[in-house]
DRENRO-590512 format. One record per atom (N, C-alpha, C): residue in one letter; x, y, z. Coordinates in steps of 0.2 Angstrom, whole numbers. Layout:
REM residues N
> A_X_Y_Z
...
This chain:
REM residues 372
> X_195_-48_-465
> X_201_-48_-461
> X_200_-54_-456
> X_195_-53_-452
> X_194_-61_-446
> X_194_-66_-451
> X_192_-67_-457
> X_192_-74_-460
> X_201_-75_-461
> X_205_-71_-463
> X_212_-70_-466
> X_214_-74_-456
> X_213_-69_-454
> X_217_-71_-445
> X_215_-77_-441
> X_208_-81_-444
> X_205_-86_-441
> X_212_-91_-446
> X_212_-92_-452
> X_215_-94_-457
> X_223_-98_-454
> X_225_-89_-453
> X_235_-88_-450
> X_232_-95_-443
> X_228_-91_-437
> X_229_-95_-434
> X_228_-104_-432
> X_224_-106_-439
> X_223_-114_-438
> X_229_-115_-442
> X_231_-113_-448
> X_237_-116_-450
> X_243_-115_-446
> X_244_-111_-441
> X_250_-110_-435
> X_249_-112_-430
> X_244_-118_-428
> X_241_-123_-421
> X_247_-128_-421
> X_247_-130_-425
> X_250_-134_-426
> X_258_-134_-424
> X_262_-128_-425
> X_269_-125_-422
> X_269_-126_-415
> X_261_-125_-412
> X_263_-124_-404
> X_264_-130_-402
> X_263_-137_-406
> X_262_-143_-405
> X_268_-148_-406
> X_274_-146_-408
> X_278_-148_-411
> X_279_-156_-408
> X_281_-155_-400
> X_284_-161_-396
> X_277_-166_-396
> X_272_-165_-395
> X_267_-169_-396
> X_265_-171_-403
> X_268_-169_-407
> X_266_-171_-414
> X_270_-174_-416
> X_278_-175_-413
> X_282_-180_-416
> X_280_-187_-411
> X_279_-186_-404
> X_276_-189_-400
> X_272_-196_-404
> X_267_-194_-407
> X_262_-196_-411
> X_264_-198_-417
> X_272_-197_-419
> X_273_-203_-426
> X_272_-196_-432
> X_271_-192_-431
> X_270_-189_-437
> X_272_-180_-438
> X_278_-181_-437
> X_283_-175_-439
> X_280_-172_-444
> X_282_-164_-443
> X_281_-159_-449
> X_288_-152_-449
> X_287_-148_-452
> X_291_-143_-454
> X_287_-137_-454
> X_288_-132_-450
> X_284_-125_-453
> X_288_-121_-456
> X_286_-118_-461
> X_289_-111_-465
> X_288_-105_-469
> X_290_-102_-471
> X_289_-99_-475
> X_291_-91_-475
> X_288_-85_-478
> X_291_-79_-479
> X_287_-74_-476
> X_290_-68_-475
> X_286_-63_-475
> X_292_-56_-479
> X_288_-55_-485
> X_292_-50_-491
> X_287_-42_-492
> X_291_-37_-492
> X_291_-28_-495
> X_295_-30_-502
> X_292_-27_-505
> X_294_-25_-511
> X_295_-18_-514
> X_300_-15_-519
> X_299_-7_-518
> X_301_-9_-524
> X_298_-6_-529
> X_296_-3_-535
> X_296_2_-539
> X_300_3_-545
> X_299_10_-548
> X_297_8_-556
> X_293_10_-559
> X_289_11_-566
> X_288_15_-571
> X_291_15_-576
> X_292_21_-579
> X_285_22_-582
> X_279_19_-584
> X_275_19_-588
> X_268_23_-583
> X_268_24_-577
> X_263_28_-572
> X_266_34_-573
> X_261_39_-570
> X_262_44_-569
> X_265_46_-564
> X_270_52_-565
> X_274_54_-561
> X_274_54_-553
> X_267_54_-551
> X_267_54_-542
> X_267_46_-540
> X_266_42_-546
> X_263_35_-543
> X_269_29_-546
> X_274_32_-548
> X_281_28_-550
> X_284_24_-547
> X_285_28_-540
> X_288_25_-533
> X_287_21_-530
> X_287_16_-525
> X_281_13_-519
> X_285_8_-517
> X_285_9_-511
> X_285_-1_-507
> X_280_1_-501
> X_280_-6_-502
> X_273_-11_-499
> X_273_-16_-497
> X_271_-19_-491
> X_271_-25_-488
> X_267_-31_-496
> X_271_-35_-497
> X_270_-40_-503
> X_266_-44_-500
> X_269_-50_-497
> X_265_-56_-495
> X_268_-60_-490
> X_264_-62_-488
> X_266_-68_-480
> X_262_-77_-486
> X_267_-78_-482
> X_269_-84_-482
> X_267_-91_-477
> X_266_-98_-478
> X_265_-103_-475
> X_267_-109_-478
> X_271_-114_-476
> X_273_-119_-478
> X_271_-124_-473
> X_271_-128_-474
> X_270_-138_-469
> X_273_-141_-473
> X_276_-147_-470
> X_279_-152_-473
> X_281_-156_-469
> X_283_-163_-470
> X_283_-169_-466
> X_284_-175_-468
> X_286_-180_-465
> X_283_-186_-468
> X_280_-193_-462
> X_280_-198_-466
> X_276_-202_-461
> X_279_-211_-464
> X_284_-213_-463
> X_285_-219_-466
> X_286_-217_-472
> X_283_-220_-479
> X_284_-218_-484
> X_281_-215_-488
> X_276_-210_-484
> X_275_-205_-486
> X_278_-198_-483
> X_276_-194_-488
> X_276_-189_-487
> X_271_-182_-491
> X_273_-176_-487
> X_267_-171_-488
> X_270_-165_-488
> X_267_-161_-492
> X_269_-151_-490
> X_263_-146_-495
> X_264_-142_-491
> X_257_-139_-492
> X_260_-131_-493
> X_257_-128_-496
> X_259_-119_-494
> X_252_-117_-496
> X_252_-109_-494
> X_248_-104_-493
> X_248_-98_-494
> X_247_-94_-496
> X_249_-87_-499
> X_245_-80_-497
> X_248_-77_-494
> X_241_-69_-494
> X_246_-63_-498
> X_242_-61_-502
> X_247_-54_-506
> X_243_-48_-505
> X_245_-43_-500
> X_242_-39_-496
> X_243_-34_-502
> X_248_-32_-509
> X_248_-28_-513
> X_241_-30_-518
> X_240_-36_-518
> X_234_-37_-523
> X_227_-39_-519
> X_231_-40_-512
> X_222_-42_-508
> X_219_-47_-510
> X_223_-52_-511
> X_220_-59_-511
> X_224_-64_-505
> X_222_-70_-507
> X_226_-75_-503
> X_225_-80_-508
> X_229_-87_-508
> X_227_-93_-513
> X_233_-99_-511
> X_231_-105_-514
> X_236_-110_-513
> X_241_-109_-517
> X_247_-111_-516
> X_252_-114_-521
> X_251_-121_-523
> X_253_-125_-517
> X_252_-132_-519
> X_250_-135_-512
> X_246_-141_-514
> X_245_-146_-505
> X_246_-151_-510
> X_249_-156_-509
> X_251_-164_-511
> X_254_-168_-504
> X_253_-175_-508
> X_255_-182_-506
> X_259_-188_-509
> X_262_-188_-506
> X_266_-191_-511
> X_270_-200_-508
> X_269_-204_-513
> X_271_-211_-509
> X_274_-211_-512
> X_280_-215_-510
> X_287_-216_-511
> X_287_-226_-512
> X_288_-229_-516
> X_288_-234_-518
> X_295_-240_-517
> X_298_-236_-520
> X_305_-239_-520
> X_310_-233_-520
> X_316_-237_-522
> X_321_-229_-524
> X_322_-226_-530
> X_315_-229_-535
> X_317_-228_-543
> X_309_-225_-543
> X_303_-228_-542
> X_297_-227_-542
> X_294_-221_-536
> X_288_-214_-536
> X_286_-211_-532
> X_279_-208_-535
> X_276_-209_-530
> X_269_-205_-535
> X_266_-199_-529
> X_264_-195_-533
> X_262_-190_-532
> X_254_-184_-534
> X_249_-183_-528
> X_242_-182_-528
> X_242_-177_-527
> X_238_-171_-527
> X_234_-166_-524
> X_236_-159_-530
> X_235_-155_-526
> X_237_-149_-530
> X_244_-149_-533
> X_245_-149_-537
> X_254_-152_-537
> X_256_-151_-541
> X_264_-149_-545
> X_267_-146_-550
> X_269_-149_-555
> X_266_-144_-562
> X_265_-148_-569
> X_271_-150_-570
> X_272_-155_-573
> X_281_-158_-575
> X_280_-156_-583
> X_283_-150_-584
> X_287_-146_-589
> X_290_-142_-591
> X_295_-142_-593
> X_301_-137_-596
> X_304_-140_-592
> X_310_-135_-591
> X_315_-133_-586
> X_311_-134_-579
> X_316_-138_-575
> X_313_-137_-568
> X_319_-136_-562
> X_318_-135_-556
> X_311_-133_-555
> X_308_-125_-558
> X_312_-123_-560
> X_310_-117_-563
> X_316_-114_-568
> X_311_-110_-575
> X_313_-109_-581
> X_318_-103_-580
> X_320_-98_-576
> X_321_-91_-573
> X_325_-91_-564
> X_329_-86_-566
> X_332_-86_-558
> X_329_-82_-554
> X_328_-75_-558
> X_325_-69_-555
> X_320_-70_-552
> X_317_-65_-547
> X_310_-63_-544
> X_305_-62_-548
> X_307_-60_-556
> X_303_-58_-560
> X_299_-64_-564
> X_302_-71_-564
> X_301_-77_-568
> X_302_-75_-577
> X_300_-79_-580
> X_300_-79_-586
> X_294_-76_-591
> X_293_-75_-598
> X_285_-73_-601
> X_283_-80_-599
> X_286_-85_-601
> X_281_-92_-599
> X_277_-95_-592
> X_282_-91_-589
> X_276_-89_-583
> X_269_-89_-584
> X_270_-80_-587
> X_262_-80_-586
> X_259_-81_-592
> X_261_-87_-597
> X_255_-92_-600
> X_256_-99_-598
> X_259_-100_-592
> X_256_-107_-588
> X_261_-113_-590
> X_265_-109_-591
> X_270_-116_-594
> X_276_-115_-588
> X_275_-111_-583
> X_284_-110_-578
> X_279_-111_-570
> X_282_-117_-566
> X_278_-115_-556
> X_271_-115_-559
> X_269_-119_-562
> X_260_-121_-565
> X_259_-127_-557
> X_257_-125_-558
> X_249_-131_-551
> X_243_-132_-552
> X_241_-137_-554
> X_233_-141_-556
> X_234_-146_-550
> X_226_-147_-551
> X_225_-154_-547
> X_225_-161_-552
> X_226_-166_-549
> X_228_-170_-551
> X_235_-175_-548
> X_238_-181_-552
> X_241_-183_-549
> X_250_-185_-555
> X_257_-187_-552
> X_263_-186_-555
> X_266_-192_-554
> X_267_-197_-558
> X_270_-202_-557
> X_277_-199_-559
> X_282_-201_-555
> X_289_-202_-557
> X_294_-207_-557
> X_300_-208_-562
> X_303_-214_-562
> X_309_-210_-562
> X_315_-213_-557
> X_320_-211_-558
> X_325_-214_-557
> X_332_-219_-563
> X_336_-220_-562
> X_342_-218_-566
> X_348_-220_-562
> X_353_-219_-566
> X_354_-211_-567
> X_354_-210_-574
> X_355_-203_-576
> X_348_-200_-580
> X_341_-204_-578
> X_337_-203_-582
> X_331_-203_-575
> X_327_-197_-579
> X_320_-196_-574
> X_315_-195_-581
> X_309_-198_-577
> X_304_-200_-583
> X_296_-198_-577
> X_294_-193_-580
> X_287_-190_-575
> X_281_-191_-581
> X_277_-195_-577
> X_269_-195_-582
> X_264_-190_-577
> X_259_-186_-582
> X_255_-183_-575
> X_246_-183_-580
> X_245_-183_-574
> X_234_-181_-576
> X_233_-178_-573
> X_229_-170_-573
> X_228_-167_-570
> X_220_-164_-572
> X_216_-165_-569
> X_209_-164_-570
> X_208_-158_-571
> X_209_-156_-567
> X_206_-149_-567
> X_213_-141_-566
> X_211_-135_-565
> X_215_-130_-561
> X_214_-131_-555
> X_220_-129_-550
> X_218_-128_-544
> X_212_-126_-538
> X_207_-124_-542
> X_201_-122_-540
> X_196_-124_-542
> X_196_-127_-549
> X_191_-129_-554
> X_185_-125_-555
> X_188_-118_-555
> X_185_-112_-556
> X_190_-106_-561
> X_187_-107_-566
> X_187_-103_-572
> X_187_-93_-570
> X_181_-94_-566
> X_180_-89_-565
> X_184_-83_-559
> X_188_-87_-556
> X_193_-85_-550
> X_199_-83_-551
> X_200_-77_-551
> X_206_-73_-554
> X_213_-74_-547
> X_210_-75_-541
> X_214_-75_-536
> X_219_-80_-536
> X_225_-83_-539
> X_226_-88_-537
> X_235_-85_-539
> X_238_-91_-537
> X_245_-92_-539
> X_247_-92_-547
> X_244_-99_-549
> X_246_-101_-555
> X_241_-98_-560
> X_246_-98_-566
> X_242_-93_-572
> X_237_-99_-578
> X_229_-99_-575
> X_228_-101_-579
> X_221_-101_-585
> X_220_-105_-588
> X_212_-103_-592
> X_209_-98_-590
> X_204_-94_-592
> X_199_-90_-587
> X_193_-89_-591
> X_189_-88_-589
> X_183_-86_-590
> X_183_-80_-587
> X_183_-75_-592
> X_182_-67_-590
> X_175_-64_-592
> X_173_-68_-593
> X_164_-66_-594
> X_161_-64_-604
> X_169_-62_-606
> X_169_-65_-614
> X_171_-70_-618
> X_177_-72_-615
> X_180_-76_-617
> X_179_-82_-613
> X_174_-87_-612
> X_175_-93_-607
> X_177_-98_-608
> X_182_-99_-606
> X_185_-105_-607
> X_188_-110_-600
> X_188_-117_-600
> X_192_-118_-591
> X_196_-125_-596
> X_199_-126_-591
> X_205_-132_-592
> X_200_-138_-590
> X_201_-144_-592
> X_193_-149_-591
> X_198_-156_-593
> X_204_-157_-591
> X_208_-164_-592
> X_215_-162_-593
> X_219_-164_-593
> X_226_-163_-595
> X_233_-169_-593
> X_236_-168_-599
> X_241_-177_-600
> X_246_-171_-598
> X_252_-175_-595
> X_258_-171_-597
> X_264_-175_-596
> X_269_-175_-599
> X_275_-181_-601
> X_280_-178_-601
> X_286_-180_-596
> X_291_-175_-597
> X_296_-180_-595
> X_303_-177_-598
> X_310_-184_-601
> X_315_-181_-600
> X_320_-181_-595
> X_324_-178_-591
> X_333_-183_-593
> X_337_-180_-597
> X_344_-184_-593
> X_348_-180_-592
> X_353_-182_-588
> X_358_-178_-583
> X_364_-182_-585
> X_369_-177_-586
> X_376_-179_-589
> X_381_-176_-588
> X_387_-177_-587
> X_392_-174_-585
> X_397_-175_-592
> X_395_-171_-598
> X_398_-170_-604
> X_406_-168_-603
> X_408_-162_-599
> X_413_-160_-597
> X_415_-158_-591
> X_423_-158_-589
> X_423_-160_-581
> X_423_-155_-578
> X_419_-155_-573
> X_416_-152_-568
> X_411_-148_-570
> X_406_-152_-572
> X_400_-149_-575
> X_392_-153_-576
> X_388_-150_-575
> X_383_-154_-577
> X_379_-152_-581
> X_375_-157_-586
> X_372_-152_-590
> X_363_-158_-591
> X_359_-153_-589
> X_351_-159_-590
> X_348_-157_-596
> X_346_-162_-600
> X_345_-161_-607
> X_338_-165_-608
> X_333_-162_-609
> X_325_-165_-607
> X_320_-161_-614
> X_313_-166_-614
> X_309_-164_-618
> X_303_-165_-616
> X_298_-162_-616
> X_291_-160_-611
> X_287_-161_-617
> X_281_-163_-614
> X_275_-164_-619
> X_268_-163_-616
> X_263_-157_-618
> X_257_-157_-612
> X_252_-157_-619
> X_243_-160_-616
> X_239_-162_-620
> X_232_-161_-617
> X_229_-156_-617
> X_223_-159_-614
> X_218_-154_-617
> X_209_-155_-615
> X_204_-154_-616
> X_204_-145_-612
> X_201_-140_-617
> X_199_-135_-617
> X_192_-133_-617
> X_187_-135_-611
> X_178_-134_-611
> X_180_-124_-613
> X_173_-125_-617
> X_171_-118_-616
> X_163_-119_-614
> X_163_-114_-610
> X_159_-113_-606
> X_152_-111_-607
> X_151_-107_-616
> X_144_-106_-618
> X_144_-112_-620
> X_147_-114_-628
> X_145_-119_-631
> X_145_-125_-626
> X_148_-126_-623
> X_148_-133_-619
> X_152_-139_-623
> X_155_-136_-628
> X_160_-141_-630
> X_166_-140_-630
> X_171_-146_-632
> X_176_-147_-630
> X_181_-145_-635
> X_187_-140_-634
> X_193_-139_-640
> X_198_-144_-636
> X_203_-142_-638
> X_209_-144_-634
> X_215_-139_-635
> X_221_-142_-632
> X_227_-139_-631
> X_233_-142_-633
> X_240_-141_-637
> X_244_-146_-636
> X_249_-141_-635
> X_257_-144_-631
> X_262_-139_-631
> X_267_-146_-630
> X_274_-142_-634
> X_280_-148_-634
> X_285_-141_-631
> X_291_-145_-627
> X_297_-139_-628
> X_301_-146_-626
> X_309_-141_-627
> X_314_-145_-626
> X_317_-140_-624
> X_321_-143_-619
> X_326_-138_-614
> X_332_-141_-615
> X_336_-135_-609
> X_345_-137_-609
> X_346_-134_-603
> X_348_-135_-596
> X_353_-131_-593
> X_359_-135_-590
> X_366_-130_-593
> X_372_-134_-591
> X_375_-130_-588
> X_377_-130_-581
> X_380_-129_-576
> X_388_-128_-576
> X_393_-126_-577
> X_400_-127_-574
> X_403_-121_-571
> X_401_-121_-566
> X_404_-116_-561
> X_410_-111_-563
> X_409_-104_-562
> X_403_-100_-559
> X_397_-99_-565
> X_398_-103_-570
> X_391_-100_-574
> X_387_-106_-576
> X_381_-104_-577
> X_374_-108_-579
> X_370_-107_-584
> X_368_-111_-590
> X_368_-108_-597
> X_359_-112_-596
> X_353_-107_-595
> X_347_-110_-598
> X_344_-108_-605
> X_341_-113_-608
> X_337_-114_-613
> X_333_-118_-614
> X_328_-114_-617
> X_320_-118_-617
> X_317_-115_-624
> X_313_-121_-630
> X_310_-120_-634
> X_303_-123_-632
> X_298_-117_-632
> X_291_-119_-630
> X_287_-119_-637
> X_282_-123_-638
> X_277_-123_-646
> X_270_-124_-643
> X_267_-120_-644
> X_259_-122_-641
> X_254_-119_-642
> X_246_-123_-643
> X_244_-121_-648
> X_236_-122_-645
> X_231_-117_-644
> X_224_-120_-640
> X_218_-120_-647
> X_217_-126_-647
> X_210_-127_-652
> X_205_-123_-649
> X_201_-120_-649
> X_197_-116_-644
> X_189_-117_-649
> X_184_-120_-645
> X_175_-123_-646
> X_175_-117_-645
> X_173_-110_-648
> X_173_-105_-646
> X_162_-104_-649
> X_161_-97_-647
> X_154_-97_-651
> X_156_-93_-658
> X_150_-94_-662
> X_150_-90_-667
> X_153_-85_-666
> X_156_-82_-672
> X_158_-76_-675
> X_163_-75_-668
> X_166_-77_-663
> X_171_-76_-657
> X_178_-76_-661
> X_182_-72_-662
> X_187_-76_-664
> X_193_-80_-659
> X_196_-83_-662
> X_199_-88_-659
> X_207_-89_-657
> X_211_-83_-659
> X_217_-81_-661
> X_217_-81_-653
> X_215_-79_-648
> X_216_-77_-642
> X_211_-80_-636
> X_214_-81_-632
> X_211_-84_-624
> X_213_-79_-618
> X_207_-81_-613
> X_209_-76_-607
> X_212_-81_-603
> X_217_-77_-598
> X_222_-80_-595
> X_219_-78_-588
> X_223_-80_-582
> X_221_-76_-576
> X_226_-76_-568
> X_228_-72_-567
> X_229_-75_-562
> X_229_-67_-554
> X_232_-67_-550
> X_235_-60_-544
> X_229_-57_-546
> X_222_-59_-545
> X_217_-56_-548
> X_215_-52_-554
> X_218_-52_-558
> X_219_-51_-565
> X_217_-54_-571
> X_211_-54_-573
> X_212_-58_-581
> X_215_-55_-585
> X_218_-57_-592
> X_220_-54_-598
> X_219_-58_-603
> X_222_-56_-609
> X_220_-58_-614
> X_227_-62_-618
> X_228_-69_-621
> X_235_-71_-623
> X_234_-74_-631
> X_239_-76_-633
> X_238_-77_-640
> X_235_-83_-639
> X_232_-87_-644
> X_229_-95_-641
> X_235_-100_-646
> X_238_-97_-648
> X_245_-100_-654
> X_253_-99_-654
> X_255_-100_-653
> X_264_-97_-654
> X_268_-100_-651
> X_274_-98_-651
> X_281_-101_-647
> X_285_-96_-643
> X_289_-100_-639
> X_291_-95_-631
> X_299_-96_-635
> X_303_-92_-632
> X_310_-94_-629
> X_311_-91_-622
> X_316_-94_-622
> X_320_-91_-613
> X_328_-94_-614
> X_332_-91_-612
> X_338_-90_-613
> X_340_-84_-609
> X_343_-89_-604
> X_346_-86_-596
> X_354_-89_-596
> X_358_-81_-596
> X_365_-84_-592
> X_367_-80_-584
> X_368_-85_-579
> X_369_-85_-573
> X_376_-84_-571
> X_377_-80_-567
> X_385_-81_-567
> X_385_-81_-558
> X_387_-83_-554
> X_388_-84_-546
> X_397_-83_-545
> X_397_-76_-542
> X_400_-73_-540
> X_407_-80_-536
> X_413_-78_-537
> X_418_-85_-534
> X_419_-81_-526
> X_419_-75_-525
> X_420_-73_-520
> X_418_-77_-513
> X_420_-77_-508
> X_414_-77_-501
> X_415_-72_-498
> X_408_-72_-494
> X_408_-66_-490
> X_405_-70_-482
> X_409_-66_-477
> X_408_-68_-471
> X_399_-69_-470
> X_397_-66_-470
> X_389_-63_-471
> X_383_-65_-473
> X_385_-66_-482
> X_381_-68_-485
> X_381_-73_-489
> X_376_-74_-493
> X_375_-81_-496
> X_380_-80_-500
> X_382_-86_-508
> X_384_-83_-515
> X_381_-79_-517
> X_383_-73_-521
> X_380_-68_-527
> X_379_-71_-533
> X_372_-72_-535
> X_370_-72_-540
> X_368_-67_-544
> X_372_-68_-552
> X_369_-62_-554
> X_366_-65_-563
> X_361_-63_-566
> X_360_-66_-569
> X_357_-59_-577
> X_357_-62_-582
> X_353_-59_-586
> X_349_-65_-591
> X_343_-64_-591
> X_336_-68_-590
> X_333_-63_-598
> X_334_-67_-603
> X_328_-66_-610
> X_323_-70_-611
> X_315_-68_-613
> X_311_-73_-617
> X_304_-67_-620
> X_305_-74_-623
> X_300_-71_-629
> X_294_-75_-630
> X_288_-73_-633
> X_283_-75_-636
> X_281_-73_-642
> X_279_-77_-647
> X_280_-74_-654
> X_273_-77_-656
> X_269_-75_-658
> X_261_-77_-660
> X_263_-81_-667
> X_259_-86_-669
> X_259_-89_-673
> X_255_-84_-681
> X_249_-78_-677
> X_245_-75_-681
> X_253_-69_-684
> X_252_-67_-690
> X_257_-63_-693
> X_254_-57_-691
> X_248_-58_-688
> X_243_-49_-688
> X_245_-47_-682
> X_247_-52_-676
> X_250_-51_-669
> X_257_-48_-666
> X_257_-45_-661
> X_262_-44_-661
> X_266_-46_-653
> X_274_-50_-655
> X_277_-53_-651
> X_277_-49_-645
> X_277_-54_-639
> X_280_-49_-632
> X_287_-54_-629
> X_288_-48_-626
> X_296_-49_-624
> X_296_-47_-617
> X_302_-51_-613
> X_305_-48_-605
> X_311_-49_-604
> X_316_-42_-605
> X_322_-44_-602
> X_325_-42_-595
> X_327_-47_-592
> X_327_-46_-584
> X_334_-46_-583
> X_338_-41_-579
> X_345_-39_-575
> X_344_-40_-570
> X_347_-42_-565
> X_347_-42_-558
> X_353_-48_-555
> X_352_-47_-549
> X_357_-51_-545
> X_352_-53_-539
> X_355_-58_-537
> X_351_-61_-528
> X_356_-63_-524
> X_354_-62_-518
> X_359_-64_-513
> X_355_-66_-506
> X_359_-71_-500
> X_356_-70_-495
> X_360_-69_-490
> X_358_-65_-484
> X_359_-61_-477
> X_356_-64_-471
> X_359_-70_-468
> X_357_-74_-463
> X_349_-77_-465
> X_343_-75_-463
> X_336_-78_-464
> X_333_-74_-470
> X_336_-65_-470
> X_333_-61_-477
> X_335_-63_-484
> X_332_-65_-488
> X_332_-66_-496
> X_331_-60_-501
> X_337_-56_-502
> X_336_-50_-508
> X_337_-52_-517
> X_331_-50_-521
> X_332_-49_-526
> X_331_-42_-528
> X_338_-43_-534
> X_337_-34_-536
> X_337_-35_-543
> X_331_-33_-547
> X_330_-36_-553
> X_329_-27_-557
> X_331_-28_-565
> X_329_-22_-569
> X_326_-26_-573
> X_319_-24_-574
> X_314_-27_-581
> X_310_-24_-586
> X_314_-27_-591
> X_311_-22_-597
> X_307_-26_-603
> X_300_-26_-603
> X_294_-26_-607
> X_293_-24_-611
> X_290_-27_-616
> X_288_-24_-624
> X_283_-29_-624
> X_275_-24_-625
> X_269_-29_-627
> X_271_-33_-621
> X_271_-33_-615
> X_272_-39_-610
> X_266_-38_-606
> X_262_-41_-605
> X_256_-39_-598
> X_262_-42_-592
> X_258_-39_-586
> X_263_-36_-580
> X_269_-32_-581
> X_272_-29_-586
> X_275_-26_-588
> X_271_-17_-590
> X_267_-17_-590
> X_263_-12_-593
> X_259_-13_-599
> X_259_-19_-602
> X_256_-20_-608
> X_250_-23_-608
> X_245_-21_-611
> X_241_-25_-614
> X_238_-32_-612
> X_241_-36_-617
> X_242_-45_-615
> X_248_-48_-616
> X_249_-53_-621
> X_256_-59_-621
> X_253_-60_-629
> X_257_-57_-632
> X_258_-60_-639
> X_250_-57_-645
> X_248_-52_-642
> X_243_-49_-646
> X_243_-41_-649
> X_239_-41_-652
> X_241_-31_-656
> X_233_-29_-654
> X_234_-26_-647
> X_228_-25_-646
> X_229_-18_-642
> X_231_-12_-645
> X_234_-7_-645
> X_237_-5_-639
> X_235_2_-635
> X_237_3_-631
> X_245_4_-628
> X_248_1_-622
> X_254_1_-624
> X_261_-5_-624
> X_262_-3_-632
> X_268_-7_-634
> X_272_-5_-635
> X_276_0_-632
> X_285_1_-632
> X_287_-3_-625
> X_294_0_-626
> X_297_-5_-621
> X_296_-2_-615
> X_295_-6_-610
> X_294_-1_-604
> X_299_-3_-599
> X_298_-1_-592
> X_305_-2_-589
> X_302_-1_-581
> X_303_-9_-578
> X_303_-7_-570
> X_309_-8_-567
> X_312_-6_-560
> X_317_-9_-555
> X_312_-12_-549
> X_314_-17_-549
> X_313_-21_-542
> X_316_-22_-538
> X_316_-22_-531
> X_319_-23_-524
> X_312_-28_-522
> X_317_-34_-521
> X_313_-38_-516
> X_317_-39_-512
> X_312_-37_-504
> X_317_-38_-496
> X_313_-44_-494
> X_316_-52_-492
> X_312_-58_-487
> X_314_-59_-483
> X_311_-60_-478
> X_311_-67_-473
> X_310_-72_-473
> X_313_-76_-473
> X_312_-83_-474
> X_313_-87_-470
> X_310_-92_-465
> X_309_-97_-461
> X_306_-104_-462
């Protein structure tokens, strides 16, 4: 707890300093949340269904400096009893077509900036293809109606395999399965079009490529994943679509099989298919009313799936109902999530028959923020 409270107060020195900091040529921005969450679970036993609890506190920086620019966050989740980065990057700005981009920083793939509307995210979430952050660096080009992102990313955000605490969901070494992320290409091809009037519609295809260390053998597999998306906007409704294909070669040791890898993330390892394909297909609808009060109502129904390439496996799914809205600085999401074979859902893993529980199960969520 003094480590967590030394932490809060070097990264909120700097708010006391605002007029002296712009003084000095070098503006920033502080923000971020503080969230309770209340929660109901069909799959617990009857005393332990219910709960709200203090979720997580929050930390943003941001800035810039001539032609640069920077932003940073910070995460503590008092429900899991960790803390960890989201992202710290840097970014030059070149011209008004060219901008590059360093640090821990966001993979350019799929749908962005995110595949899902909900509090809940998408399954591609949790196998690393939705809000993913490695180190590494992001070149971008942007003109006209066309964005064109190249990225290399060395490592995960930690460059430890073995660290389950973190944001982003990725490789894991669980002490059986070793495996860590050890290079990564990723290419992604964006255009924007206004097909019919008053609408917009981004039509883009992603590409990621890199090296897979395992950890006993010391040799290298690798990874590959393609998708093509679609979201087209025309008020009041939002149509997302995303086709994920990916596929991990895994240097495993003898007799290990190879159909599956550990994932990791909210201090949690699991176990996921190491082969198959995603979908996600979201429709959004935003409320035409206004209310003196509050923000637009969103309200959405959010599907996606993971289908193992093994025939012996079996698919997982998550359908999410809910609506979001906002109330001057609080941000509510009220989400209903229904799992089959889904981990964080009550299941097992993502895309595996590894018994246990695979019916459909059923949470509601209540998320109450503060946002600043």
């Amino acid at each position: 707890m003094k480590k967590v409270t030394c932490t809060l107060l070097t990264l909120a020195l700097p708010a006391m300093l605002p007029v002296q900091a712009q003084e000095e040529g070098l503006p920033f921005e502080l923000g971020g949340h503080v969230r309770v969450n209340y929660s109901h679970i069909d799959w617990a036993e009857d005393e332990l269904r219910d709960g709200l609890e203090f979720e997580s506190f929050r930390l943003n920086v941001s800035g810039d400096y001539e032609s640069f620019s920077y932003k940073a966050e910070y995460r503590w989740y008092e429900n899991t009893d960790f803390n960890t980065v989201r992202y710290a990057d840097l970014t030059y700005t070149f011209d008004e077509y060219w901008k590059a981009t360093a640090g821990i920083t966001k993979v350019p793939f799929g749908l962005q900036p995110f595949a899902s509307n909900s509090f809940w995210f998408s399954t591609n979430y949790y196998i690393g293809f939705e809000d993913d952050y490695d180190a590494g660096a992001v070149v971008e080009y942007t003109r006209g109606d066309w964005t064109v992102q190249g990225g290399y990313f060395l490592n995960d955000e930690y460059n430890d395999a073995g660290r389950f605490g973190r944001y982003s969901f990725d490789v894991a070494d669980n002490g059986e399965f070793r495996n860590k992320e050890d290079g990564q290409y990723n290419l992604r091809v964006n255009y924007t079009g206004n097909f019919t009037r008053r609408s917009t519609t981004d039509v883009g295809v992603s590409f990621q490529q890199g090296d897979i260390l395992n950890l006993d053998t010391l040799d290298s597999g690798d990874m590959t994943a393609y998708a093509v998306h679609l979201r087209h906007i025309q008020d009041p409704f939002q149509v997302d679509l995303q086709f994920t294909d990916f596929d991990y070669d895994l240097a495993a040791p003898e007799g290990q099989p190879t159909d599956r890898l550990a994932l990791s993330s909210f201090e949690f390892p699991f176990l996921a298919t190491s082969a198959g394909k995603s979908y996600v297909a979201n429709l959004v609808y935003t409320l035409p009313m206004k209310f003196k009060s509050l923000t637009p109502v969103k309200c959405y129904t959010e599907y996606s799936r993971i289908e193992p390439d093994d025939d012996a496996a079996l698919a997982s799914s998550q359908w999410v109902n809910g609506c979001s809205f906002g109330w001057s600085k609080l941000y509510v999401y009220i989400d209903s999530i229904q799992g089959k074979n889904m981990w964080f859902s009550g299941g097992p893993g993502v895309g595996l028959d590894l018994g246990g529980r695979q019916h459909t199960t059923h949470r509601l969520n209540i998320s109450l923020g503060i946002y600043f």
